[in-house]
KOLBA-16378 format. One record per residue: z, x, y of N, C-alpha, C in turn. Coordinates in steps of 0.05 Angstrom, whole numbers, plus 5000, padded with zeros to 4 digits. Layout:
// residues N
ZXYZXYZXY...
//
This chain:
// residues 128
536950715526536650995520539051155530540251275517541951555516541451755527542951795557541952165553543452305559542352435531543952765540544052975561546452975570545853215595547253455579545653645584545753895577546554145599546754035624547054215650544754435648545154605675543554795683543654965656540655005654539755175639539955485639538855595661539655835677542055965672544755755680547455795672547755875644546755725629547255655601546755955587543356055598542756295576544556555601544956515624546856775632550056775617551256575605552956465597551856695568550556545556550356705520548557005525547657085549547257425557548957525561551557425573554357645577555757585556556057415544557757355521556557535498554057645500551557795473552958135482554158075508554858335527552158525530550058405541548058555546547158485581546558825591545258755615543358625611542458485646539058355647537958495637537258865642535459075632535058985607537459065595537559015573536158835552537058545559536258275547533658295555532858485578529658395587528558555573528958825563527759005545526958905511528658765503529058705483528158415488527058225507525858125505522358135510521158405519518858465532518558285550520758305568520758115597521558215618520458265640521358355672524158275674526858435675528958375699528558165710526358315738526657945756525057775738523657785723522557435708525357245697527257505683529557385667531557345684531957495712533957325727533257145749530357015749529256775762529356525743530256635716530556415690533456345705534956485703537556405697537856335730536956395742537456315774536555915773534255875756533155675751530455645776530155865779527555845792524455925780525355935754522856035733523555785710520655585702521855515673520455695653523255545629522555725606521155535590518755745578516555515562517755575527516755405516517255495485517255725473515555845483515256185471518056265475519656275509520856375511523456245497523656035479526255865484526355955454523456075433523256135407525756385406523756535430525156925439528256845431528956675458532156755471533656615445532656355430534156285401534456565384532256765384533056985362534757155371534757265392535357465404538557445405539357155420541457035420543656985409542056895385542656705353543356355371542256295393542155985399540255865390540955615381539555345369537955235382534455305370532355245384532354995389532754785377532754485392534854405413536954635412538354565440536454705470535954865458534055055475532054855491530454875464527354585474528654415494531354315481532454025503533554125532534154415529534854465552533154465573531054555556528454665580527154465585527854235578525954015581523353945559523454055542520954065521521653865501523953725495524353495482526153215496524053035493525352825504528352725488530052585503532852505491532452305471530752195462529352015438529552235417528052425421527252595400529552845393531252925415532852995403534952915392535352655397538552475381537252405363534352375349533652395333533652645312533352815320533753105306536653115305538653025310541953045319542352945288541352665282541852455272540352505238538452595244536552665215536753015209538653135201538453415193536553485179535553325161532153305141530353325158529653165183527053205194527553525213529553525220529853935233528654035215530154005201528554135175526554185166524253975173521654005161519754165183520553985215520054205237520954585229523054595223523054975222521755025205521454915178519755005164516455055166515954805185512554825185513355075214515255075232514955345246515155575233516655605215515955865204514455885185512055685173510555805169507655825187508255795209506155715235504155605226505255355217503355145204501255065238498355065222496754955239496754655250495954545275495354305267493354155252492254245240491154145205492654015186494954235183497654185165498654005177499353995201501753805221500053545218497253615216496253305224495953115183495853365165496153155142498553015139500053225146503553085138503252805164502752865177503152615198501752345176499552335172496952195160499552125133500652355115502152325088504752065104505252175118507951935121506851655141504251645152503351465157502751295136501751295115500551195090502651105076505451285076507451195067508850995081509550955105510850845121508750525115505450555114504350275112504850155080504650395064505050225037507150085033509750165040512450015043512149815058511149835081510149485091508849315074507749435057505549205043507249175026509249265011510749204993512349065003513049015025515548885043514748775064512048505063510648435088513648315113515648245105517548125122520948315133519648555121520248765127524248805113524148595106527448665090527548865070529149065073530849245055532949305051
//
């Protein structure tokens, strides 16, 4: 296994807040977030959960799967997988924006399960 280091997180979003040239106030206003909540982020004494890693990707314009990997919310399997397949990002933002349920998440899983076995049965020795 491969891993990506991504360094301090904290660093990272004080890094793209001065570069946006916005105070904490600021970034915290426009995030509906306390000052001190947003500079205990960047201190790295607060983690940031998904909600917030959705926020600081818009607000920002940073790339939510670097985000997720920063914060720890995707394992290094799954993101050199998203690195590697631009199609499956893809299908992820899409079912996020349309805040697909897990109903939806769970047929598509079931749709490419069914697919993934019928190609075995067509290929019991697995050559392609």
């Amino acid at each position: 296994m491969q891993h990506v280091d991504f360094g301090p997180l904290g660093a990272f979003l004080r890094r793209a807040r001065e570069a946006a040239r916005l105070s904490l106030r600021e970034f915290a206003t426009s995030l509906d977030y306390s000052p001190t909540h947003l500079g205990d982020l960047e201190r790295g004494q607060r983690a940031v959960t998904r909600e917030m890693c959705d926020k600081l990707s818009q607000t920002l314009g940073l790339d939510r799967v670097e985000l997720y990997a920063r914060a720890g919310h995707l394992t290094d399997e799954v993101l050199l997988y998203l690195c590697r397949r631009p199609k499956a990002l893809g299908v992820l933002e899409m079912l996020a924006e349309q805040d697909a349920d897990e109903g939806v998440v769970g047929e598509l899983i079931e749709s490419i399960r069914g697919k993934a076995l019928g190609a075995r049965a067509h290929d019991p020795e697995g050559e392609r």
